[in-house]
C-alpha positions as CSV (number, residue, x, y, z in Angstrom):
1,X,-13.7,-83.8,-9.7
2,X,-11.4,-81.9,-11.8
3,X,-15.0,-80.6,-14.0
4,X,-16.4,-79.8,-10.9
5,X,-13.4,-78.0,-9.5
6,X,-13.4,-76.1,-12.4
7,X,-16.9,-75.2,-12.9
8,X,-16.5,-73.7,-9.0
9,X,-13.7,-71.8,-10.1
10,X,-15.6,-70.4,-13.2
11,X,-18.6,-69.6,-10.8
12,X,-16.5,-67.7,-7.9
13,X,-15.2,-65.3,-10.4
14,X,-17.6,-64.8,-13.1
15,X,-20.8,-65.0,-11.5
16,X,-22.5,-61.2,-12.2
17,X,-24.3,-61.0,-9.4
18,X,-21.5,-62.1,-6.8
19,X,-19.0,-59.6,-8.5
20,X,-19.3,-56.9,-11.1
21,X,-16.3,-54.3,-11.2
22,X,-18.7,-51.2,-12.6
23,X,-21.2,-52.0,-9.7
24,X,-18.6,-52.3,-7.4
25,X,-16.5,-48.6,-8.1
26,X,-20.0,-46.9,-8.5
27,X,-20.8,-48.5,-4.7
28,X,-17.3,-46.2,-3.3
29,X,-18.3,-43.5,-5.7
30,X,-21.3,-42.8,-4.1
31,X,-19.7,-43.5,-0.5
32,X,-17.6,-40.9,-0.8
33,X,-19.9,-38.5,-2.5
34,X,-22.4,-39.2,0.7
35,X,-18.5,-38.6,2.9
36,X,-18.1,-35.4,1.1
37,X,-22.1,-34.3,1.3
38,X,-21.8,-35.0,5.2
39,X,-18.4,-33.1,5.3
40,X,-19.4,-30.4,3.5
41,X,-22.8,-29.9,5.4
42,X,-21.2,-30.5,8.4
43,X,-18.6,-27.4,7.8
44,X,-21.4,-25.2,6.9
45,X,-23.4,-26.2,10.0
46,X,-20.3,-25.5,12.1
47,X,-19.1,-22.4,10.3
48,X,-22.6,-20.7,10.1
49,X,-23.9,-21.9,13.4
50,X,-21.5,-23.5,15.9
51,X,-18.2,-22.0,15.6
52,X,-17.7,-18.7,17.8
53,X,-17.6,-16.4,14.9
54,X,-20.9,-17.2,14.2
55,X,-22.4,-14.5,16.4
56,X,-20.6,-12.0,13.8
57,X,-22.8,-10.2,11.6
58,X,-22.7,-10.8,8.1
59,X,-23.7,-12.3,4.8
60,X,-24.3,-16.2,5.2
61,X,-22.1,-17.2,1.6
62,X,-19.3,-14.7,3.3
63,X,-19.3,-16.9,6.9
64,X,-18.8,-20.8,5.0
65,X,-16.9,-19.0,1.8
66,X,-13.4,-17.1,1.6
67,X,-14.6,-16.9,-2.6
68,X,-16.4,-13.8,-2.5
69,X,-13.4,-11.6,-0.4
70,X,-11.3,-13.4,-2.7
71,X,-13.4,-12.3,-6.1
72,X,-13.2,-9.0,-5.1
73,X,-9.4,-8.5,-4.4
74,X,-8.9,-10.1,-8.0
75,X,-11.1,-7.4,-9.2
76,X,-9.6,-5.0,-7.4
77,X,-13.0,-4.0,-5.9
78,X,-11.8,-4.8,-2.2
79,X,-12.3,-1.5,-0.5
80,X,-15.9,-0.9,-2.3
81,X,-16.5,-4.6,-0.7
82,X,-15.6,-3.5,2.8
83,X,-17.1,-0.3,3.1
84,X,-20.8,-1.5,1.6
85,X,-20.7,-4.7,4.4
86,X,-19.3,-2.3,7.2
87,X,-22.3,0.2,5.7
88,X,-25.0,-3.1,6.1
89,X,-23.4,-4.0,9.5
90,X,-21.8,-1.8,11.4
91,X,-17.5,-1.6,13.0
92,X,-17.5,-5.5,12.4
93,X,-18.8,-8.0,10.3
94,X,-17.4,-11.3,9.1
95,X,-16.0,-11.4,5.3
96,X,-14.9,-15.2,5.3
97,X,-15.1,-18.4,7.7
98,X,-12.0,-17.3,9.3
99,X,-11.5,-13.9,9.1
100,X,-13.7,-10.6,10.1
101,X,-13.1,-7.0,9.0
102,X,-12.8,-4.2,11.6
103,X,-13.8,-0.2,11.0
104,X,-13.9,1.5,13.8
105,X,-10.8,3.7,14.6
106,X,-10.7,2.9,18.4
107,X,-10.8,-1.4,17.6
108,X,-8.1,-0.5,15.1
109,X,-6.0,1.2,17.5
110,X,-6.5,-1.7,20.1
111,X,-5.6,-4.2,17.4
112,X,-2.4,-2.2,15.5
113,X,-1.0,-0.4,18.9
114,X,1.5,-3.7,20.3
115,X,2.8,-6.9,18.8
116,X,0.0,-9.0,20.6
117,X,-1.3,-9.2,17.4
118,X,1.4,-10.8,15.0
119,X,1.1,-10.4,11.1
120,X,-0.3,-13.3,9.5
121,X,2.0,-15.4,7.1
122,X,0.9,-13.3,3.9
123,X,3.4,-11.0,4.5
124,X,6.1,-13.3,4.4
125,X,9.1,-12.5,1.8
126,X,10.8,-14.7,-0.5
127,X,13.7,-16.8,1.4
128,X,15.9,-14.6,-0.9
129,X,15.4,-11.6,1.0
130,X,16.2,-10.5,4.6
131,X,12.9,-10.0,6.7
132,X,12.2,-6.1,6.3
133,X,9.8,-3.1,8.5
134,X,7.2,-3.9,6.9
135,X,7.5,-8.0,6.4
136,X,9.0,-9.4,9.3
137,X,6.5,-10.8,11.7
138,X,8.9,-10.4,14.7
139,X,7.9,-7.9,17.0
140,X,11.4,-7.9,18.6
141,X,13.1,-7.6,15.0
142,X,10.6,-5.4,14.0
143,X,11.5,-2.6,17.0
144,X,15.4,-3.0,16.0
145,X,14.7,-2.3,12.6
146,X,13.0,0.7,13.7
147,X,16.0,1.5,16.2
148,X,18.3,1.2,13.1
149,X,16.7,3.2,10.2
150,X,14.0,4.8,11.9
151,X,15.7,8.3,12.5
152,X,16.5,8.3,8.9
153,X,12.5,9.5,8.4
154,X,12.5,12.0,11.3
155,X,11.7,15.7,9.8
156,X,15.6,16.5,11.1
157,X,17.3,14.4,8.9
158,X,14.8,15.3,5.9
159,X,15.6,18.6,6.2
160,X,19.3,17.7,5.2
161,X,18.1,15.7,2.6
162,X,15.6,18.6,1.1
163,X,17.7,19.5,-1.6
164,X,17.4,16.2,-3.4
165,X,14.0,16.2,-2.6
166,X,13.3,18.9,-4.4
167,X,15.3,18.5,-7.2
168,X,13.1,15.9,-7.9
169,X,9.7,17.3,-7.0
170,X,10.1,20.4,-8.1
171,X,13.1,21.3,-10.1
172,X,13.0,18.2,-12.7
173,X,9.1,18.7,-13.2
174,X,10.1,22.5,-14.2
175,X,12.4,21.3,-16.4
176,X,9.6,18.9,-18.2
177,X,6.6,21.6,-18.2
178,X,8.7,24.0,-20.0
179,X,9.8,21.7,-22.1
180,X,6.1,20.5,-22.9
181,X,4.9,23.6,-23.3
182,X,1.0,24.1,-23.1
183,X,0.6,19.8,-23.7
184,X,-1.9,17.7,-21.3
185,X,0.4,16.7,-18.6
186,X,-0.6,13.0,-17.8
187,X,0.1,14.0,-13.8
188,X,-0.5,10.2,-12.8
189,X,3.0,8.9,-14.4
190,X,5.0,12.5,-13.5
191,X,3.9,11.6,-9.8
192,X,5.1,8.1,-10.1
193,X,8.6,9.1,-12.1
194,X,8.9,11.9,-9.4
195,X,8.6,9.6,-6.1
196,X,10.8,7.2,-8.2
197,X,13.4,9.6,-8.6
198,X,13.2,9.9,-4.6
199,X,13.7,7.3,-3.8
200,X,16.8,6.7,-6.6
201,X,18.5,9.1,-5.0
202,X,18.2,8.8,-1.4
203,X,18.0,4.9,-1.3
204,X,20.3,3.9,-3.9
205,X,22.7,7.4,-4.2
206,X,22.3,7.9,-7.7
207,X,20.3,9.5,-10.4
208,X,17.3,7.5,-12.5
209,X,16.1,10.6,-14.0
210,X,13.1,8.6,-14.8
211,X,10.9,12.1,-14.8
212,X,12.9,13.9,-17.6
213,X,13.8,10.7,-19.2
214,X,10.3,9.7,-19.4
215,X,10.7,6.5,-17.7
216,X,13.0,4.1,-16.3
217,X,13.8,0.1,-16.1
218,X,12.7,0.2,-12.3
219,X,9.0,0.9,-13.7
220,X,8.5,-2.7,-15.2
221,X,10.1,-4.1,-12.1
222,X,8.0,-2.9,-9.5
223,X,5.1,-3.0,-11.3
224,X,5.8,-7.1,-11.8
225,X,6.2,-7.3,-7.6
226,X,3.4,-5.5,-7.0
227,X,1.3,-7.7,-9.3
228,X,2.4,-10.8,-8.3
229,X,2.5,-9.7,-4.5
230,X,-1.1,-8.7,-4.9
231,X,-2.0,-11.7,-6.8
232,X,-0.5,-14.1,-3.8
233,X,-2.7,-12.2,-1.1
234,X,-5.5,-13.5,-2.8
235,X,-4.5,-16.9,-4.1
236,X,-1.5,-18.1,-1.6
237,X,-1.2,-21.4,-3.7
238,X,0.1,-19.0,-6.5
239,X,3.4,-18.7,-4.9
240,X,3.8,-23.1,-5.5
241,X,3.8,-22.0,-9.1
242,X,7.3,-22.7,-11.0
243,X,6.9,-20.7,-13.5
244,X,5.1,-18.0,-12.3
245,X,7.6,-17.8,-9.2
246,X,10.8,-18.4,-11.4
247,X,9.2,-14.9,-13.5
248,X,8.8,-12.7,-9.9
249,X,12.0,-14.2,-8.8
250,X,13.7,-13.3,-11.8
251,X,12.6,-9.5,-11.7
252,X,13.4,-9.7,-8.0
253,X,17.0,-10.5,-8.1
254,X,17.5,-7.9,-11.1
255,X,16.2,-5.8,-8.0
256,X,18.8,-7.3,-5.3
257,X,21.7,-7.1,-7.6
258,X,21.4,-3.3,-8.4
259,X,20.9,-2.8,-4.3
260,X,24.0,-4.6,-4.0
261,X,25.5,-2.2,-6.6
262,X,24.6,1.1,-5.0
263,X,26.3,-0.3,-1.8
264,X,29.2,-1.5,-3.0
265,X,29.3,1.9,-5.0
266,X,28.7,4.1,-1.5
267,X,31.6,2.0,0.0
268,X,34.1,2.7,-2.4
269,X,32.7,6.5,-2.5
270,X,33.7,6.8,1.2
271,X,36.5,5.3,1.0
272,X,38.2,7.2,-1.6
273,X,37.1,10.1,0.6
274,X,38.7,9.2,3.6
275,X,42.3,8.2,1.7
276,X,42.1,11.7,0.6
277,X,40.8,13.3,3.9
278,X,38.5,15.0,1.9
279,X,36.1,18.0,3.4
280,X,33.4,16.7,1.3
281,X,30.8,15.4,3.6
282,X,28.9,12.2,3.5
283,X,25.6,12.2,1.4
284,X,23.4,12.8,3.5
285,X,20.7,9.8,2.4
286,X,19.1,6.7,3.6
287,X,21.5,4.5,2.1
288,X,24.5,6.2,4.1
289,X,22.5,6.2,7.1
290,X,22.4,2.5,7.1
291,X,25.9,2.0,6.1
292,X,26.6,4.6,9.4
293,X,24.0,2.5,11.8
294,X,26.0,1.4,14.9
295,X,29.8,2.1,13.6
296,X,29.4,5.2,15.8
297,X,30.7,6.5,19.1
298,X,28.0,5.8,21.5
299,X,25.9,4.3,18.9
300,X,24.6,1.0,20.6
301,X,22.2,0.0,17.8
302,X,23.4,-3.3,15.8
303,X,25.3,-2.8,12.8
304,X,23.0,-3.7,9.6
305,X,24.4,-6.8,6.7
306,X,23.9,-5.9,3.4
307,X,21.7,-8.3,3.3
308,X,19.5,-6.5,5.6
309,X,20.3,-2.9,4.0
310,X,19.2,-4.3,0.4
311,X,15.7,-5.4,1.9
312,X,15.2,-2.4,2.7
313,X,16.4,-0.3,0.6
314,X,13.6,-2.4,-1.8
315,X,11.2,-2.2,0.5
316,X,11.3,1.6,0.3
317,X,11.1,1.4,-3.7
318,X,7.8,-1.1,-3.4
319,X,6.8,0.7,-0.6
320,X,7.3,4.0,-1.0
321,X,6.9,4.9,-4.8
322,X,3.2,4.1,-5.2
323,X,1.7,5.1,-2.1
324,X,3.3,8.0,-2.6
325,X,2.1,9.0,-6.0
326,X,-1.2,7.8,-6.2
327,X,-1.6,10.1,-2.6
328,X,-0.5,13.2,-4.9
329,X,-2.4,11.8,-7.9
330,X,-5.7,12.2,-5.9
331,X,-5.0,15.3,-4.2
332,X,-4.3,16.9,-7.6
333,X,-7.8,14.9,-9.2
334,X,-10.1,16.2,-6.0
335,X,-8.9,19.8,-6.8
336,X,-9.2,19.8,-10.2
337,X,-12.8,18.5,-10.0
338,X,-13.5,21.1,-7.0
339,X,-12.7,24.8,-8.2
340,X,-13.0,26.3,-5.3
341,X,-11.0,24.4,-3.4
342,X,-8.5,24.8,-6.2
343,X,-9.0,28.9,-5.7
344,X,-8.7,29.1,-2.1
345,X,-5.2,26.8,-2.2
346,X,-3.9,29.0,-4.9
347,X,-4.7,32.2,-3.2
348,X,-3.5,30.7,0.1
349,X,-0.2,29.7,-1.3
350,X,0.3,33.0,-3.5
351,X,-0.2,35.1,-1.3
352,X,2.0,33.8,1.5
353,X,4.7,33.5,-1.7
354,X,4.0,34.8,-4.9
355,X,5.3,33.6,-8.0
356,X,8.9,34.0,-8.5
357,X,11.4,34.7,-11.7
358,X,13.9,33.3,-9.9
359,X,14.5,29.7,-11.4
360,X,16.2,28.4,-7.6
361,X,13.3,29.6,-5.9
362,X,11.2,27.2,-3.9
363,X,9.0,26.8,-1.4
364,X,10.7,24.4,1.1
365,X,8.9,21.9,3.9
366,X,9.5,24.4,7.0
367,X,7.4,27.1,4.6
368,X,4.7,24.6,4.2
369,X,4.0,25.0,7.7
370,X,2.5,28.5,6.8
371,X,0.4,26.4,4.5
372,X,-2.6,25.4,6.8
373,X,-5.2,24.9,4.2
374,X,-2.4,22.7,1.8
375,X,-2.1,20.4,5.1
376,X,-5.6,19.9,5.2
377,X,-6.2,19.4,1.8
378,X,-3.5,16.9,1.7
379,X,-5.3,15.5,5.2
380,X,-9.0,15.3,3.1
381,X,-7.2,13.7,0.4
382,X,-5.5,11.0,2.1
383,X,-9.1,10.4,4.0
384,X,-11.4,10.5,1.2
385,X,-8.9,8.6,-1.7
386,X,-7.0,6.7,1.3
387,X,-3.6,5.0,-1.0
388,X,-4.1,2.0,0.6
389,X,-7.8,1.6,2.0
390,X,-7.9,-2.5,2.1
391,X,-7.1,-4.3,5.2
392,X,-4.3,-4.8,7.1
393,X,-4.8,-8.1,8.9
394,X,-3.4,-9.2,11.9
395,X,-4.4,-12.6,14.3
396,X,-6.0,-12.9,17.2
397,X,-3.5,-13.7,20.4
398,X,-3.8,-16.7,22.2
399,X,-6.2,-17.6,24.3
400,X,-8.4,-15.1,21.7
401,X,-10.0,-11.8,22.6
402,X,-13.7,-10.4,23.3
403,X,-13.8,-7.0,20.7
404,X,-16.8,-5.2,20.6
405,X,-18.6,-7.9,22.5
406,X,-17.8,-11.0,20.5
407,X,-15.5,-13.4,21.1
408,X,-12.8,-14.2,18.2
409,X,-11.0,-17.5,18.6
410,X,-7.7,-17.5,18.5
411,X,-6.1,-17.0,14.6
412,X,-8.9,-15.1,13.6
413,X,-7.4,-12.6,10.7
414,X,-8.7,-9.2,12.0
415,X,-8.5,-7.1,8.8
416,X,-8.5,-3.5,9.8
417,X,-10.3,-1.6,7.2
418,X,-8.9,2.0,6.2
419,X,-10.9,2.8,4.2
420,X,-14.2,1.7,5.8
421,X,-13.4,3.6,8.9
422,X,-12.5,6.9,6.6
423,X,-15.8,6.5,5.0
424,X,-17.9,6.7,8.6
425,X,-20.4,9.2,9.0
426,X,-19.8,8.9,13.1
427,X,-16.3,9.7,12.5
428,X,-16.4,12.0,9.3
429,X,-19.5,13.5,8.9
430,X,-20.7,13.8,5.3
431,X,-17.9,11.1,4.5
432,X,-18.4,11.7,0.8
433,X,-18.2,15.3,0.6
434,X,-14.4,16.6,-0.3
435,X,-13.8,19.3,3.1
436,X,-10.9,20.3,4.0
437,X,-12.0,22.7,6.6
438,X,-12.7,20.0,8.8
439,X,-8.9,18.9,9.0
440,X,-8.2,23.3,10.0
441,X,-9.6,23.0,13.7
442,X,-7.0,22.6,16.2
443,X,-8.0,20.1,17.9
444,X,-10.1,17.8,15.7
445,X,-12.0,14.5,15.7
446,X,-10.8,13.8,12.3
447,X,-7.1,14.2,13.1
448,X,-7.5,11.2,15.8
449,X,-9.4,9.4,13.3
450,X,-7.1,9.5,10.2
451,X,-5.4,6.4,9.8
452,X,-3.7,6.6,6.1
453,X,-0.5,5.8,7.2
454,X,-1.8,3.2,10.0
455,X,-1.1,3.2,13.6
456,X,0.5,2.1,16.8
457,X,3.9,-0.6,16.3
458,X,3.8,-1.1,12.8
459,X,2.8,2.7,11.4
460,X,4.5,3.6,7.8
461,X,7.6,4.0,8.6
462,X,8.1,6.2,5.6
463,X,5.1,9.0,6.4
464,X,7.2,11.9,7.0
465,X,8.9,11.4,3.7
466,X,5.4,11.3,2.3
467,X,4.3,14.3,3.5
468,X,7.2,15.8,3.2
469,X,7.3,14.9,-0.8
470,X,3.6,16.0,-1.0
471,X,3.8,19.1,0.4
472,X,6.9,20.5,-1.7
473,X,5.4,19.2,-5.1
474,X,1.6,20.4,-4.5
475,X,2.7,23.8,-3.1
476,X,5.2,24.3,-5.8
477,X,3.4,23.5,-8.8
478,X,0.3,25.4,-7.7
479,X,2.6,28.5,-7.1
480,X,4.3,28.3,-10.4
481,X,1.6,27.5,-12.6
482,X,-2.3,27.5,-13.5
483,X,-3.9,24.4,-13.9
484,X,-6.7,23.2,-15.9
485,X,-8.6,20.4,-17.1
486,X,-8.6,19.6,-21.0
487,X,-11.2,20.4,-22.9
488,X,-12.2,16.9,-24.0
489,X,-11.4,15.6,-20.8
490,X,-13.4,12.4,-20.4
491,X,-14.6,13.4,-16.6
492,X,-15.6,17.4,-16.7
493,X,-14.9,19.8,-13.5
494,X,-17.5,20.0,-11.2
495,X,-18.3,23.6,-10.1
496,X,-19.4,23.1,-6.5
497,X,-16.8,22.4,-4.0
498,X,-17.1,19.2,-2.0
499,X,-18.0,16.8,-5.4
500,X,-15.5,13.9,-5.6
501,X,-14.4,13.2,-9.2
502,X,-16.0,9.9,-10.9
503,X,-12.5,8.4,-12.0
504,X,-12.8,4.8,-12.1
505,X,-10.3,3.5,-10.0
506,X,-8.9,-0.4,-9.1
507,X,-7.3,-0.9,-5.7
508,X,-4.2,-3.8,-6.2
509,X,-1.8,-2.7,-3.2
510,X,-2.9,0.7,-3.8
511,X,-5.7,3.0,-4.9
512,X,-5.0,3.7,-8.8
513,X,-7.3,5.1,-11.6
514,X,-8.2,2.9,-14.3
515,X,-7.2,4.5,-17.0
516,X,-4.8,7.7,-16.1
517,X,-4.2,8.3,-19.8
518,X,-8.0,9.2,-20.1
519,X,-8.9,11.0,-16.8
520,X,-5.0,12.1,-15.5
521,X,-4.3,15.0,-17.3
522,X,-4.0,18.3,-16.8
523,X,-3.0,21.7,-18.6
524,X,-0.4,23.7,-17.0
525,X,0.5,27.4,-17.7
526,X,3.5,28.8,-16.4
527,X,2.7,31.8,-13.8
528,X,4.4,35.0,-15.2
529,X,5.9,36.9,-11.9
């Protein structure tokens, strides 16, 4: 018995064909490669053909595949990516399973005029820093904030902080050209030091001096953000990484901590003021007009934390410094590469004031309004090399909507193409062609239609500083001096107006050439009076 018993026991266990371990894992291998194959096909079937989105127009990889969008913002080709689809398609078309792109100025409109359509969770900030203006997906926080620092931007309280402005946009770059002398002026980096300086001074109180100085710390920093920002757009696992978060998180505090300093610094400014009852008045910056938000009579807006006051004041250094130099950094490429447009500026801005000995001599903001062809070559600009031309998606409400006759379930991402709709022919005709004259008309289509610094709720905040900025350094420099393409530039002058420039360019957050060392310079010569 205990042979037989045995000889059972061998058979149960060893016997090949009743049990074989490699036959046995290759059996759920290929179960759950048939699982996957029917999961997979099943998505693509649902994706391309059921789900409501399907009616979309669009490329069949782009309806069951986020890849290619994604490809394309990692190659900082995302703009040229939405404008030749929305060329193929039309206003709408589907760019991945789950989100669409919009370009058409009157969807946009609809989609970024209320808080029925909330920003997705991309724009989420670091737990480290305070919801800002431009993060916070809040509608209700989103309208204090604008309550609080909102009249900071209004052209009234610009005005008293003109003086600083123009130290930086036009007195320190006087100080550099002459100092220069007839050198190539890479105008790409004396934009970015310039806007820097800005906002040094009016968000932070104090002096980078990153233009004469060449550069500043703050460069490296933002530059870090913006990259790693960019980067987690595209790839929101990134943001999981340790190391690569511990390094963003690193540069970020560096950031918070020198916020905190220019407050605690304004504080103790003011109040060595007020022991003394000194006459000296408050500066008249950002920074103070935060620290002053609801501490006076009558003033029923909610006081602001530091917390809140250092978010953003860094939202206006991320924010404000490359937008606003890469808008000036265009404007000053499409004229160089456009003669006559150049010409008629000059003669424009000459002739209204002509070049002047007198080293305090400027042309201030409330001039610039004598300046109609400047407005609408900063207007064509801003069109034609939009700063930031990608998308800014929001999500469908509940319940979903109908838009332009097809239905979009609820937590679609409707990306709002700038760029796309700038680039319209039914909305700019001849999109490609640099015109100003078609910004001069009072009462023009293309007004309605610009949308560089968004629309509706969640415009840019910070657009009349912009402009503001633009106007005083473009009709400044253009007064003062006589500009000129190198002689072994890389990318010559054109010599018919209405020829954009072929500078390469790679959108990541914003709009910026390739290689400005090659194809940003220019040679200035100092306008005798």
């Amino acid at each position: 018995m205990n042979g037989a018993g045995g000889n059972s026991t061998r058979l149960l266990f060893d016997d090949d064909d009743d049990f074989n371990t490699p036959t046995y894992l290759a059996s759920i291998m290929y179960s759950l490669a048939a699982l996957t194959a029917v999961l997979l096909a099943f998505k693509l079937l649902y994706e391309r053909w059921i789900t409501p989105l399907s009616h979309v127009p669009g490329r069949f990889l782009h309806s069951v595949s986020s890849i290619p969008m994604r490809y394309n913002m990692i190659r900082g080709s995302l703009p040229h990516f939405l404008l030749s689809l929305h060329q193929q398609y039309g206003p709408i078309v589907r760019i991945a399973p789950q989100r669409v792109s919009i370009a058409d100025p009157a969807m946009l409109k609809h989609v970024l005029g209320s808080h029925t359509f909330a920003k997705p969770p991309s724009y989420d900030m670091p737990s480290s820093l305070e919801p800002n203006t431009f993060s916070t997906r809040d509608g209700e926080l989103s309208d204090q904030r604008r309550r609080q620092i909102g009249p900071g931007f209004s052209h009234r309280h610009l005005a008293q902080m003109e003086e600083a402005i123009a130290q930086c946009a036009v007195f320190n770059l006087r100080d550099v050209l002459a100092r220069d002398g007839r050198r190539a002026f890479q105008y790409n980096r004396g934009f970015s030091l310039i806007a820097l300086d800005i906002i040094g001074s009016l968000g932070f109180g104090c002096d980078f001096d990153a233009l004469r100085s060449g550069g500043h710390q703050m460069v490296g920093h933002l530059q870090k953000i913006r990259i790693f920002n960019y980067l987690t757009m595209a790839f929101p696992w990134l943001k999981k990484l340790p190391n690569l978060l511990g390094r963003r998180m690193g540069t970020l505090y560096a950031l918070i901590d020198f916020a905190h300093d220019a407050i605690d610094r304004r504080r103790r400014r003011n109040s060595k003021l007020s022991e003394q009852s000194a006459e000296e008045p408050k500066q008249p910056d950002l920074l103070q007009m935060m620290l002053d938000v609801g501490r006076s009579e009558g003033d029923r807006r909610q006081t602001m934390t530091d917390a809140q006051m250092v978010s953003e004041t860094i939202l206006n250094l991320l924010a404000g410094v490359d937008t606003t130099s890469v808008g000036l950094t265009w404007t000053l490429a499409l004229l160089l590469h456009n003669p006559r447009v150049m010409q008629r500026l000059v003669a424009e801005i000459r002739t209204e004031f002509p070049p002047s000995a007198d080293p305090a001599s400027f042309i201030n903001y409330e001039a610039c309004k004598r300046l109609p062809y400047l407005t609408a070559v900063i207007n064509e600009s801003l069109r034609i090399m939009s700063p930031t031309p990608g998308m800014l998606p929001r999500l469908a409400p509940r319940g979903g909507l109908r838009l332009a006759g097809y239905v979009l379930p609820q937590g679609t991402w409707l990306c709002c193409s700038i760029g796309a709709v700038h680039m319209n022919p039914k909305y700019f005709p001849d999109p490609e062609e640099f015109s100003p004259d078609r910004f001069l008309t009072e009462k023009s289509d293309a007004k309605q239609n610009l949308l560089a610094f968004s629309t509706g709720v969640r415009a840019c905040l910070g657009r009349n500083l912009a402009l503001f900025e633009m106007h005083l350094a473009i009709a400044n420099l253009l007064r003062d001096y006589d500009l000129a393409l190198p002689k072994d530039a890389a990318v010559a002058a054109e010599h018919l107006s209405g020829v954009l420039p072929t500078i390469p360019r790679r959108y990541m957050m914003t709009n910026n050439p390739s290689n400005p060392d090659r194809d940003c310079r220019v040679m200035v010569t100092k306008v005798l009076a």
